[in-house]
MIMILO-713654 format. One line per field, with one value per residue: x, y, z of N, C-alpha, C in turn; residue in three letters; residue number from 1. Coordinates in steps of 0.02 Angstrom, whole numbers. Layout:
<nodes>
nX: X/...
nY: Y/...
nZ: Z/...
caX: X/...
caY: Y/...
caZ: Z/...
cX: X/...
cY: Y/...
cZ: Z/...
kolkol: Ala/...
bavex: NUM/...
</nodes>
This chain:
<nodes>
nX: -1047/-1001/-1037/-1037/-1013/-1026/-989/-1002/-855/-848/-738/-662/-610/-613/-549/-493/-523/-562/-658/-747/-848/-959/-1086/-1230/-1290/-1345/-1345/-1282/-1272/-1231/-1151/-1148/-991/-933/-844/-743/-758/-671/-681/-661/-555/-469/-414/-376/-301/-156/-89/95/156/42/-67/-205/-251/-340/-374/-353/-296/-132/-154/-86/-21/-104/-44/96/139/175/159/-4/-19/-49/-152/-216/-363/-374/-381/-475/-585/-574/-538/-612/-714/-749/-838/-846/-959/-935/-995/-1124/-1253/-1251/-1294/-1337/-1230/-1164/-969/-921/-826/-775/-710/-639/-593/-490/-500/-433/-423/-443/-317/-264/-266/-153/-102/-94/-9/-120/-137/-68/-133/-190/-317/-469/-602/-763/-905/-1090/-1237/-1401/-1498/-1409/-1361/-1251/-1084/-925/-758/-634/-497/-463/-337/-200/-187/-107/-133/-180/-291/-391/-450/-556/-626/-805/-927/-1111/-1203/-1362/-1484/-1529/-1521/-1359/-1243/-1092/-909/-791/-629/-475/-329/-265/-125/-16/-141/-284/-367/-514/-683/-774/-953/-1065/-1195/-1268/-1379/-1402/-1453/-1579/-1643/-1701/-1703/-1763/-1747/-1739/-1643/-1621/-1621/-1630/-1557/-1363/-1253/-1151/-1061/-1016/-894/-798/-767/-731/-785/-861/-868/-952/-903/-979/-1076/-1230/-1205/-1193/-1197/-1240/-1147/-1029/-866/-819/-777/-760/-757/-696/-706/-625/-628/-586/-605/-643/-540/-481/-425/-277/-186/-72/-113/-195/-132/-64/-169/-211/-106/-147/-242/-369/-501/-652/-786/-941/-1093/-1257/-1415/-1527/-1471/-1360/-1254/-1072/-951/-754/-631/-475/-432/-341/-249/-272/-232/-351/-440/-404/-456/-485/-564/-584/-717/-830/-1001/-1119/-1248/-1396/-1460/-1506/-1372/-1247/-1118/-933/-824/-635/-528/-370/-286/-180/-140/-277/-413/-535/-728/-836/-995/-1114/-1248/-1308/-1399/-1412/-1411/-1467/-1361/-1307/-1299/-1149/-1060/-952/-899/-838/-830/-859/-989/-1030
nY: 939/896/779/757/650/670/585/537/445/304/222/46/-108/-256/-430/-603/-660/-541/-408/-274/-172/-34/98/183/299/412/436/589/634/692/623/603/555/404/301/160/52/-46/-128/-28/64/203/189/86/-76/-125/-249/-214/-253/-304/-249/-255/-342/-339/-283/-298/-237/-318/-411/-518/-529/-659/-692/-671/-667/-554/-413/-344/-148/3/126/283/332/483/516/454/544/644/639/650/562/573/545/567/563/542/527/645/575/450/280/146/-13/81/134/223/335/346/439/445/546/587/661/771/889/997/951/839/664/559/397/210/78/-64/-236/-238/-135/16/54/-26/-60/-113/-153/-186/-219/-151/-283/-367/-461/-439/-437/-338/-308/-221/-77/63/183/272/456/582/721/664/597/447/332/259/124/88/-24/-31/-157/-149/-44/31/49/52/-3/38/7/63/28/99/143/261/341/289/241/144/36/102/106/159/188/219/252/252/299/227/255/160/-7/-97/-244/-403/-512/-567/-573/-742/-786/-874/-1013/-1062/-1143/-1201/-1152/-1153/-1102/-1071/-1211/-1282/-1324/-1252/-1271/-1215/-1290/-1279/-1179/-1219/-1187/-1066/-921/-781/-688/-749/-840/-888/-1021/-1000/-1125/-1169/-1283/-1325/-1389/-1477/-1576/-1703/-1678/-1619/-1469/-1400/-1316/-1266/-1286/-1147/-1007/-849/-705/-534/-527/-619/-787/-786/-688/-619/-559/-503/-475/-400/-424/-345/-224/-215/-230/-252/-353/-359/-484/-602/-720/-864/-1026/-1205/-1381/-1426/-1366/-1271/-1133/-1030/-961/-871/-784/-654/-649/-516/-484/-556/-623/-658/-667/-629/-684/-669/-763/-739/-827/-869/-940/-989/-890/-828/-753/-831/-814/-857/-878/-856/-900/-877/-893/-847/-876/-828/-832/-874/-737/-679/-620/-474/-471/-360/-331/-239/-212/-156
nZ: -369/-198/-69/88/238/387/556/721/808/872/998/1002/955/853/862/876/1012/1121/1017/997/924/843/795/800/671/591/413/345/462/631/782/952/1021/1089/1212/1217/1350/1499/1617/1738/1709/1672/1533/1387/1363/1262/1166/1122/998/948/905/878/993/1133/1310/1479/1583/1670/1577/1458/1296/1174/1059/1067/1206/1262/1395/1403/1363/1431/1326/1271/1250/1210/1086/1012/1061/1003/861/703/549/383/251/91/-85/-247/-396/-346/-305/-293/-411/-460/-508/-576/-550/-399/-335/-189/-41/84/231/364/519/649/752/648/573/487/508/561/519/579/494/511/540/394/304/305/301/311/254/262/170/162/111/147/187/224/116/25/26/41/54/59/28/41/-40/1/-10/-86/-8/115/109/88/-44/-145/-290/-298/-359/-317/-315/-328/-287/-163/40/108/208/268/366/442/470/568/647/724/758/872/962/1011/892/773/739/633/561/441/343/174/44/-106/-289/-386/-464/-331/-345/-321/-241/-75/80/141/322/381/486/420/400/306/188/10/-102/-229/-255/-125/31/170/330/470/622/740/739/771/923/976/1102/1206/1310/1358/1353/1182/1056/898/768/616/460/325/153/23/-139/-56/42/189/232/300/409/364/221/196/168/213/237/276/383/463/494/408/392/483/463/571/568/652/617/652/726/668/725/754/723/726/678/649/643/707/665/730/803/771/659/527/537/650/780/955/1043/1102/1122/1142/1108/1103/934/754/649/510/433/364/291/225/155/129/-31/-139/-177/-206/-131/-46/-20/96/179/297/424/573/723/879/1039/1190/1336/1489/1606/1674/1809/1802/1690/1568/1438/1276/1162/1001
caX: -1053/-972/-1086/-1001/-1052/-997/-1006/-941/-819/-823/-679/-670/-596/-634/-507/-469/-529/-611/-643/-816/-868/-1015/-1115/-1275/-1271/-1394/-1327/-1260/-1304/-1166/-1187/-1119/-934/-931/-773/-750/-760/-652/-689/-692/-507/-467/-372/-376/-252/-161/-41/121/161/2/-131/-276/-277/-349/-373/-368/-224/-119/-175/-49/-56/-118/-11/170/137/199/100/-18/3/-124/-149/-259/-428/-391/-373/-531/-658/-558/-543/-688/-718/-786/-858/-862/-956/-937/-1040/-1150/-1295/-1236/-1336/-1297/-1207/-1104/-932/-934/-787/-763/-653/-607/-536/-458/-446/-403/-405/-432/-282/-263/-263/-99/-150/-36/-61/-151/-174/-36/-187/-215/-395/-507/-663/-819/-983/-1133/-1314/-1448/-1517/-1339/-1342/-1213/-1020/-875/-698/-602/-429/-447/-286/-197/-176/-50/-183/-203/-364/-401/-495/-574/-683/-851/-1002/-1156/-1239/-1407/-1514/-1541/-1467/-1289/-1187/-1005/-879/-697/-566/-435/-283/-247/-54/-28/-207/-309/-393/-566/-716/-830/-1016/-1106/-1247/-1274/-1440/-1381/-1509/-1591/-1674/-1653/-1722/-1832/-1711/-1734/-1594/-1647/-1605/-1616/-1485/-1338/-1167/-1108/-1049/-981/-855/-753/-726/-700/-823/-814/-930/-939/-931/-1021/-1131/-1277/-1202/-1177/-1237/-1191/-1122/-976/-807/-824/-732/-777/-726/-721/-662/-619/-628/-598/-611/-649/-485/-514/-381/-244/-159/-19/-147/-230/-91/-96/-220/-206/-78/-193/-257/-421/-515/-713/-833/-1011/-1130/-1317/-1475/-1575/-1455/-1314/-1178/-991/-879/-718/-603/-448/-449/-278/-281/-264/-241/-413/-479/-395/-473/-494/-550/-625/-760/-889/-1032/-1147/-1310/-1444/-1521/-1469/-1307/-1222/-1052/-900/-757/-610/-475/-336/-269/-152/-143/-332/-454/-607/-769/-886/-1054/-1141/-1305/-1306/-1445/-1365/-1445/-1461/-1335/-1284/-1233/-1103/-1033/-864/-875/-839/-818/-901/-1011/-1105
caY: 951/823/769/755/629/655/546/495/393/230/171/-33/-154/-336/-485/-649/-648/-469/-361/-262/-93/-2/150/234/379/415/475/664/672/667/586/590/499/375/262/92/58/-87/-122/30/96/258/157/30/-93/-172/-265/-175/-296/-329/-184/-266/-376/-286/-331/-259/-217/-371/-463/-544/-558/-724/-707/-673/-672/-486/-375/-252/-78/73/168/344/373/550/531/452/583/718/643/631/545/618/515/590/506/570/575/638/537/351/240/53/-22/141/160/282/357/345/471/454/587/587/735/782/963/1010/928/768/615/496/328/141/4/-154/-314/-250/-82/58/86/-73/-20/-178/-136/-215/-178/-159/-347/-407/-511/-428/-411/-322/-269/-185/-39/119/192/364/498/661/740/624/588/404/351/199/158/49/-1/-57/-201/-138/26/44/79/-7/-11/72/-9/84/28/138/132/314/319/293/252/79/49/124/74/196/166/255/247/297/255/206/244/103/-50/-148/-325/-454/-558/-545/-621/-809/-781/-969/-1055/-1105/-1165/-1219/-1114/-1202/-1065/-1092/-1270/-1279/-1332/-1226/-1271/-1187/-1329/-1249/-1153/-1215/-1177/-1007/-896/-717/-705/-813/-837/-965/-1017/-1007/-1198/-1179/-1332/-1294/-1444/-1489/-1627/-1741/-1689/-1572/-1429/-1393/-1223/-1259/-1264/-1094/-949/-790/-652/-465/-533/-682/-875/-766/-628/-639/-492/-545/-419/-416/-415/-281/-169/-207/-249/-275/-379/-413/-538/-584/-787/-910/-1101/-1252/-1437/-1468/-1331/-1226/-1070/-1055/-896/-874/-723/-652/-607/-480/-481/-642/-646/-677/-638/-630/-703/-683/-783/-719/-864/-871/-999/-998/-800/-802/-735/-836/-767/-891/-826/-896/-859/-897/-875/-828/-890/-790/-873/-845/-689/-700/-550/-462/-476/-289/-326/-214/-241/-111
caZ: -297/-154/-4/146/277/438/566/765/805/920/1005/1000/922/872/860/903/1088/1120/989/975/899/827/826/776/648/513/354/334/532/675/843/1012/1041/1133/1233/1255/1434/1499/1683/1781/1702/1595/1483/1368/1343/1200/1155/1074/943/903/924/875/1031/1197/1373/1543/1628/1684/1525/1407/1212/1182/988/1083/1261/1295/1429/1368/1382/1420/1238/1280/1224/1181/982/1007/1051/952/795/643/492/339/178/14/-123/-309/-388/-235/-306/-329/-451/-436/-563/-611/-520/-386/-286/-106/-9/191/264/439/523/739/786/591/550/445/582/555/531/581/468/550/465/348/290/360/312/299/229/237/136/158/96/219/209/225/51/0/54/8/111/13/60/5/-44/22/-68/-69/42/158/121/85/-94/-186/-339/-287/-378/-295/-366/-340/-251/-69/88/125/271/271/450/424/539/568/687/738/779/966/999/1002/823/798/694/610/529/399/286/125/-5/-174/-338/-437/-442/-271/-343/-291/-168/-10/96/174/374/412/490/352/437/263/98/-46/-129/-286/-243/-60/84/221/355/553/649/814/726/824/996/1002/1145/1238/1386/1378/1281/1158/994/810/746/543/448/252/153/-38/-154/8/94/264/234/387/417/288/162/191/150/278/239/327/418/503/450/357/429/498/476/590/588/683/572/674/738/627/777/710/756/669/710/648/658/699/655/778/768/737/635/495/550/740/848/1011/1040/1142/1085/1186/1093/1063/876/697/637/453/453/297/320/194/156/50/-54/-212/-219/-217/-85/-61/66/131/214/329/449/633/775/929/1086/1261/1393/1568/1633/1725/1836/1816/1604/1538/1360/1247/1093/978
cX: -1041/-1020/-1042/-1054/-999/-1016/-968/-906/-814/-777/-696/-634/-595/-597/-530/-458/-585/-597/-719/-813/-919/-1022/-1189/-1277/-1321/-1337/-1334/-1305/-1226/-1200/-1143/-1045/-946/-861/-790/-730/-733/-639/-683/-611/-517/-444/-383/-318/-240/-97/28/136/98/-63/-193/-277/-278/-363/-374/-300/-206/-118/-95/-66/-38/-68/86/176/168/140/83/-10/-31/-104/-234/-320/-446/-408/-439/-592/-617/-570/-612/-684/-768/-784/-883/-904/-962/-948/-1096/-1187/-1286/-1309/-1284/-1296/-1145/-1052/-929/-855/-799/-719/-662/-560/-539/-443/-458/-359/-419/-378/-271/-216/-218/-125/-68/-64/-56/-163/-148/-109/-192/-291/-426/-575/-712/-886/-1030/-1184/-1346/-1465/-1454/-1328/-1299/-1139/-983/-811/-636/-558/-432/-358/-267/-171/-135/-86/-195/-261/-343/-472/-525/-651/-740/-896/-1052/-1196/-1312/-1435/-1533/-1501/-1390/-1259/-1112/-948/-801/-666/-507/-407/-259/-168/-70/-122/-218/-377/-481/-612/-777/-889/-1051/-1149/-1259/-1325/-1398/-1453/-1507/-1631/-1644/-1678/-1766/-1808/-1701/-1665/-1639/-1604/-1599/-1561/-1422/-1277/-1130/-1122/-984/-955/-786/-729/-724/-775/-809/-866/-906/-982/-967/-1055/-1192/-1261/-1181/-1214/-1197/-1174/-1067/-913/-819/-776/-779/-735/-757/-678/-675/-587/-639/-563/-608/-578/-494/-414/-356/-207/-101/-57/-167/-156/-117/-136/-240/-165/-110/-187/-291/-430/-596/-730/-897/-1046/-1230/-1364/-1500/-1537/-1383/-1259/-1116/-959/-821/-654/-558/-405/-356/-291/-261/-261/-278/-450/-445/-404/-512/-517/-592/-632/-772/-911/-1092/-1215/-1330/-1428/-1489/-1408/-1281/-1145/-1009/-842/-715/-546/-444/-270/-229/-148/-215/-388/-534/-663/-823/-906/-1070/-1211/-1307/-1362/-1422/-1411/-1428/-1426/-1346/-1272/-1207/-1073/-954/-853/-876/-839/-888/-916/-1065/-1133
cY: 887/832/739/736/639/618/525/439/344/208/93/-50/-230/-382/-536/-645/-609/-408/-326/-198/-81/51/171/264/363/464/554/702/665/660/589/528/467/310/192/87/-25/-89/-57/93/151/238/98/-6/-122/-194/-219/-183/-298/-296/-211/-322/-344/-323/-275/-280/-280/-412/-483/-570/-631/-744/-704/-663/-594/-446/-306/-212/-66/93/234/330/421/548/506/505/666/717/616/590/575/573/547/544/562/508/587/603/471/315/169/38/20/151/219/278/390/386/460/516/574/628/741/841/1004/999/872/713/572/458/289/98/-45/-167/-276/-183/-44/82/26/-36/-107/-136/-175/-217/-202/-211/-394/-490/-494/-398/-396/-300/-260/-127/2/145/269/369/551/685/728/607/492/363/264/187/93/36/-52/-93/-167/-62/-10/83/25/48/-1/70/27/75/35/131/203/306/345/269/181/99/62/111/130/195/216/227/291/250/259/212/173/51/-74/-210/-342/-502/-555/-605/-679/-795/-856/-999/-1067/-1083/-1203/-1185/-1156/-1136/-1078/-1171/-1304/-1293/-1299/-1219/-1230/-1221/-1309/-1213/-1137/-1211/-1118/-965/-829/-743/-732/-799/-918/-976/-1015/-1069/-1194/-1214/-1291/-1355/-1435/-1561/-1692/-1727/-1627/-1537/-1421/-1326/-1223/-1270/-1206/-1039/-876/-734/-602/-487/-587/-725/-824/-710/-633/-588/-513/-475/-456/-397/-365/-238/-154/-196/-265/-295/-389/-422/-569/-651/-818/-1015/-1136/-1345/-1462/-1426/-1269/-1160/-1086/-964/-909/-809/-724/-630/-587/-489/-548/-612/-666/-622/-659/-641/-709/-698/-778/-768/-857/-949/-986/-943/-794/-792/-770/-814/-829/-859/-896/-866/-910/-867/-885/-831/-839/-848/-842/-807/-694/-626/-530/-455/-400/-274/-279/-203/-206/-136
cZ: -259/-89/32/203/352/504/631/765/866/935/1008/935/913/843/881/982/1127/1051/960/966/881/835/763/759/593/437/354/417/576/750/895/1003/1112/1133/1241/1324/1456/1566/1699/1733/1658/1537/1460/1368/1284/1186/1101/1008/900/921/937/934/1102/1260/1428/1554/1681/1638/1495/1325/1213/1095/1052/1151/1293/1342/1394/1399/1381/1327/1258/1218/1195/1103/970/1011/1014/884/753/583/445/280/127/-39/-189/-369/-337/-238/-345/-373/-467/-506/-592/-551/-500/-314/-219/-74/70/202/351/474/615/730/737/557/529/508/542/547/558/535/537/502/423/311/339/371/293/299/200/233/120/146/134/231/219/182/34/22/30/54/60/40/26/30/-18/-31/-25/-24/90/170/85/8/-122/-207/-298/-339/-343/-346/-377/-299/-178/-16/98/192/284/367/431/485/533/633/688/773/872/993/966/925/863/732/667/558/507/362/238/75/-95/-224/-370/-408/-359/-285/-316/-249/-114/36/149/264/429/423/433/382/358/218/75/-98/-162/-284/-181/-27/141/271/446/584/701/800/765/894/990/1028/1181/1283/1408/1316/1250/1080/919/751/676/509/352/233/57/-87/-118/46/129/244/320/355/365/228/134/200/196/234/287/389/474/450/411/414/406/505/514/596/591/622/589/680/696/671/735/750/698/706/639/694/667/665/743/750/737/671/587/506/622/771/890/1014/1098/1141/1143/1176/1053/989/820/663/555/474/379/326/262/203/105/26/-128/-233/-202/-153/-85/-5/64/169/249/388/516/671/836/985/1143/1295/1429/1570/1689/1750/1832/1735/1589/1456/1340/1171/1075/926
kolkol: Unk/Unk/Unk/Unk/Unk/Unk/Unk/Unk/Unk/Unk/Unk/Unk/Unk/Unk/Unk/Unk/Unk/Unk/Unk/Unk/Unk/Unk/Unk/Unk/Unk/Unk/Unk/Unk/Unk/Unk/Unk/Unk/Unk/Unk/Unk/Unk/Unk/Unk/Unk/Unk/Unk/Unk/Unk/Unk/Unk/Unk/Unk/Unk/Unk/Unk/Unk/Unk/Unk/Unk/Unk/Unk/Unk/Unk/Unk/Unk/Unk/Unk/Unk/Unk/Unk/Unk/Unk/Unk/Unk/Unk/Unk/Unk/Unk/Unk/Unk/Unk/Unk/Unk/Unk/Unk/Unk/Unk/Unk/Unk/Unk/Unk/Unk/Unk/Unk/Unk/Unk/Unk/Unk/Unk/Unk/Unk/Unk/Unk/Unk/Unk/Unk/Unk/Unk/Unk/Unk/Unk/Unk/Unk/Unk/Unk/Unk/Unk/Unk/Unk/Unk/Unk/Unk/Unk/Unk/Unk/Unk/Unk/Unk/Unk/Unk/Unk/Unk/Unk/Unk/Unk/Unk/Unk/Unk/Unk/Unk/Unk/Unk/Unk/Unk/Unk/Unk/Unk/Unk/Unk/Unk/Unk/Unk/Unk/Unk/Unk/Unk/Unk/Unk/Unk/Unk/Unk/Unk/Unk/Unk/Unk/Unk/Unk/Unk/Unk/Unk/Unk/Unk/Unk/Unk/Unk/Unk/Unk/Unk/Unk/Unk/Unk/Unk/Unk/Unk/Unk/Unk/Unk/Unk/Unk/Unk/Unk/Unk/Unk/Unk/Unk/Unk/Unk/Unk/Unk/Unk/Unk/Unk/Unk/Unk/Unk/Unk/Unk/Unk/Unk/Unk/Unk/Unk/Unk/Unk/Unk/Unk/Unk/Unk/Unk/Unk/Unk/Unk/Unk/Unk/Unk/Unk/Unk/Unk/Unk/Unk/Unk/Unk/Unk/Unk/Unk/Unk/Unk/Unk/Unk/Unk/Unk/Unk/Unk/Unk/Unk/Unk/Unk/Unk/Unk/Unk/Unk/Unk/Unk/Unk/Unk/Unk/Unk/Unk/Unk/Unk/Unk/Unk/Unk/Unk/Unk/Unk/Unk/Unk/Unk/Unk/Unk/Unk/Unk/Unk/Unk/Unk/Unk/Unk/Unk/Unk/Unk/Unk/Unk/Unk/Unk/Unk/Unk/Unk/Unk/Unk/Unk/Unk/Unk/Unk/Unk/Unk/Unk/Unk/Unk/Unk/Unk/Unk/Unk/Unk/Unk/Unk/Unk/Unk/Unk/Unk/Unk/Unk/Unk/Unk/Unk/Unk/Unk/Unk/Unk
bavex: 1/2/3/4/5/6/7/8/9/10/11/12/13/14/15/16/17/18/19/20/21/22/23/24/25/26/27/28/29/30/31/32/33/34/35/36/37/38/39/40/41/42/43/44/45/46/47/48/49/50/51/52/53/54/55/56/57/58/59/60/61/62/63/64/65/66/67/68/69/70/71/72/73/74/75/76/77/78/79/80/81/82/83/84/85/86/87/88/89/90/91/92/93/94/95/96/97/98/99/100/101/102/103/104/105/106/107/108/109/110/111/112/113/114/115/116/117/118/119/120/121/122/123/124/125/126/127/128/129/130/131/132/133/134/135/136/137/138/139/140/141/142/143/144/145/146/147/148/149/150/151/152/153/154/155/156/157/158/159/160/161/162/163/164/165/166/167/168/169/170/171/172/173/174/175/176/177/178/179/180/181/182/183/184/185/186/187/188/189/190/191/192/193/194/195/196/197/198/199/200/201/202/203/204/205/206/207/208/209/210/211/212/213/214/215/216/217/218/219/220/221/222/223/224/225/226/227/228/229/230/231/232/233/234/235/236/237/238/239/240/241/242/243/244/245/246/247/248/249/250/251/252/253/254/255/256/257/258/259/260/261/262/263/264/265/266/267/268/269/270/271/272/273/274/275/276/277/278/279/280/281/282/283/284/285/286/287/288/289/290/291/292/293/294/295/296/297/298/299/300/301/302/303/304/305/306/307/308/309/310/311/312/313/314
</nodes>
């Protein structure tokens, strides 16, 4: 027997600049759709070239300078997502298959690849010790599939971001409890602007200044055997320098972002983040063929608000 989670869908998307999503859904429940709202307009915009970067009408992509375009909302509150898991009752440790389906009107929802994928799929367990982003593959069906195993029992955290053809990409959140032990490690929530992965130093220099309210950058230097890596060191990944998952401790906010370099800093983006408190951060670089993820744990101060900001962040 297959358990079927279903589950609304959130418009948003989070890049290099603006890019925020989320939503609320309990496991094998479904929830109200809801739009991203971008000043007062019906429409979002986005660049054509380059989807994942949005804006308001007038804007310009900050990757090739072209003006964005509207992209409708509709495919948004029509279409669903649906998570299969087989076997229905996971037990950690044992490989368990994942299905996505896509479907708008009862008909199987098109996808576009972004970032070079059409389905990015990041899994996280509830204390956010543990990360994974991983591409399920299509199938004849058009359903969407891939194998997992959970290290341990609990609840985990399921973000799929999907690019519906013609429409601005969209981010959808599930939960699902996994059998088995869940351990004795609780994750450490204390500050830590540096992870040391396979070799590499990879610290986030601004760490301690980050605050809502405002646009600000994400300055991460990547550094090995004492020499400070530059952008011809680090090899592209999903079509970017790396690619940054941040998600909130309490409410489990997502951002993802979708980093460039700069003179000073190997891996470079500028955000803006909506909500104070502590945040989980995986930064995904690649080097020599090989993918490495540095974590990291940030406390996110209250700034200024300032009037006229519409960005939006679930």
């Amino acid at each position: 027997m297959k358990k079927s989670v279903t589950a609304s869908l959130l418009t948003g998307t989070v890049v290099l600049g603006l890019l925020f999503t989320a939503c609320n859904n309990a496991q094998n429940k479904s929830a109200d759709k809801e739009h991203q709202q971008h000043s007062h307009n019906d429409s979002l915009y986005a660049c054509p070239m380059h989807p994942e970067v949005t804006g308001k009408q007038g804007d310009k992509c900050f990757k090739c300078g072209m003006d964005l375009v509207a992209v409708s909302h509709e495919k948004h509150a029509k279409s669903e997502v649906t998570l299969i898991t087989e076997p229905q009752i996971i037990e950690a440790g044992t490989p368990a298959k994942l299905t996505l389906v896509f479907r708008e009107n009862d008909k199987n929802l098109p996808l576009e690849i972004s970032h070079e994928k059409k389905v990015h799929l990041m899994v996280v367990d509830e204390t956010l010790s543990w990360f994974h982003h991983i591409h399920p593959q299509e199938q004849a069906d058009g359903s969407y599939t891939i194998s997992e195993t959970f290290p341990e029992g609990g609840k985990y955290v399921l973000f799929t971001d999907f690019k519906p053809q013609g429409a601005a990409s969209v981010v959808d959140k599930k939960e699902i409890t996994v059998n088995g032990s869940s351990g004795n490690n609780k994750t450490d929530f204390s500050t830590r602007l540096v992870s040391v992965v396979d070799g590499y130093t990879v610290t986030l220099a601004n760490g301690n200044d980050l605050k809502t309210n405002r646009s600000q950058s994400l300055e991460i230097l990547v550094e090995k055997d004492g020499k400070k890596l530059t952008e011809s060191d680090i090899e592209p990944y999903l079509a970017a320098t790396a690619h940054i998952a941040m998600i909130g401790k309490e409410d489990k906010d997502f951002l993802h972002i979708h980093p460039v370099s700069n003179k000073h800093f190997p891996i470079y983006a500028e955000t803006h983040i909506k909500k104070q408190g502590i945040y989980r951060i995986w930064v995904e670089f690649q080097t020599n063929g090989k993918v490495h993820t540095a974590d990291f744990t940030v406390n996110v101060a209250e700034g200024e608000k300032t009037a006229g900001h519409h960005d939006h962040q679930h």
